[in-house]
Structure formats: C-alpha cells, structure tokens
C-alpha positions, 0 to 999 in steps of 0.5 A: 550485163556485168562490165568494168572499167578503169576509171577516169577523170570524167567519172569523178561524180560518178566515183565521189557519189558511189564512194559517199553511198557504198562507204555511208552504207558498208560503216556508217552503222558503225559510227556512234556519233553521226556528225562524225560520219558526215564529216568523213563523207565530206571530207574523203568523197568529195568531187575535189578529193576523188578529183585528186585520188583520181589525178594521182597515178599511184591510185587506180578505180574501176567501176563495176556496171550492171546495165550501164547502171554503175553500182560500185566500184574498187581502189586500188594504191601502188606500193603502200608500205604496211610493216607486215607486208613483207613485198615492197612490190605491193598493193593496197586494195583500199576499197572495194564496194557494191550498192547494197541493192545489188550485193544480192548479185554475188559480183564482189567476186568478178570485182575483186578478182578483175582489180586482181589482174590489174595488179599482176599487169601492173608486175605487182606480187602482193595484194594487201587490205584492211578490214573493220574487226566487226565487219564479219561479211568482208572477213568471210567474204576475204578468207573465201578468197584466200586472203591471209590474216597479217596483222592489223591497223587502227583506222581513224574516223574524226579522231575515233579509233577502229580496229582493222585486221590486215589482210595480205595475198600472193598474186 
C-alpha cells in the first residue's frame, strides 16, 4: 500500500538519509570528481541541515511510503522568487525523489500531484522547479505533467556549474 505524509521533526533521520540516497542515486553520476559529491552530501543532508530545513515553516516534506517502507520523499519552498516566475504566490518544488528500486512502481506521479494539492491548500498559483539539462528522465517525466519550460538557472556543486532548465506550472 501507497501512503504519504507531511513530515515532521522526528522524521529528520529518516529524510537526511532518503535525500542523501535519492540525491547521490538521481546526480551523483554527474558529478566528475567524487569528493565533490560527498562534500555536497555532506553538507546539504545532514541530520542538522535537514533539522534546520525541516524547523523552517517556509519548507514543506512528505514522504512517500510503500509498506511502511519510506522510499522517497518531495521538498516543497513557500514563495522562492526565480525572475522568470511571474507569480510572486508561488513554489519551488525543490525536490522530489524515488529510491531507484522502486521507480519501477510508477509513484512519481501520485507524489507529485499529492505535493501539488499541498500547494493549492496552501492558496498558492504557481509551482515552479529546476531540472539538470541532462537528466532527459525528469524532463519527460515534467513535460508529461504539463510543466512548462521558463527559462533556466546554474545549479552549484562545490563551486562547478550545472545548467538546469526552469520549469513552471498554473495550479
């Protein structure tokens, strides 16, 4: 059985290790120079930093379970400013991630469209997210989902530069 729920604090092992997993498995084959991947493992899914994210009540988690097993989970930001979002009543889905194992089950979807109506109960119009160029999964997987292509952003990795592409949607 599928569930999903809104995260809290005591879920913060649970969400820096998913994140560390999900993030490392999703990018790290991007990333030439390994050290660079654990510096940024380190420094952005640790059980203080997910702490943090999780305290802030701009920032909203859900984990998605199969069988009480949590195998991902979706970051949700409250009004993040990107110039080409013209809604300043927005948010940036920052992420949204599946353990490979169980991409197989097709629940990206019921995620995503889950955090989507956190969003409108939230009285939000836009849903906006950013795409690594060469991650042709996740450009399908938004286009399919009616995200439109805005623009784009460089995503920093330990100093190294990625081309995203910016995604937006009308909720």
């Amino acid at each position: 059985m599928i569930r999903i729920k809104k995260s809290k604090e005591s879920d913060t092992e649970v969400l820096a290790l998913l994140g560390r997993l999900t993030w490392a498995e999703s990018h790290g084959h991007y990333i030439d120079d390994k050290n660079n991947l654990l510096k940024y493992l380190d420094e952005n899914f640790s059980v203080s930093k997910t702490k943090q994210n999780i305290k802030n009540p701009k920032q909203h988690f859900y984990i998605i379970y199969a069988d009480d097993l949590p195998i991902g989970y979706a970051k949700l930001i409250v009004n993040v400013i990107h110039e080409n979002v013209a809604s300043q009543n927005n948010c940036r889905l920052e992420r949204i991630f599946i353990l490979n194992d169980f991409i197989p089950l097709k629940i990206g979807k019921q995620l995503l469209t889950y955090v989507e109506e956190q969003a409108k109960a939230l009285k939000l119009d836009t849903m906006w997210l950013s795409v690594y160029i060469k991650n042709n999964r996740a450009i399908r997987f938004y286009e399919k989902n009616e995200f439109k292509n805005v623009g784009e952003l460089n995503f920093i990795v330990n100093g190294n530069s990625y081309e995203n592409i910016v995604f937006s949607k009308k909720l």
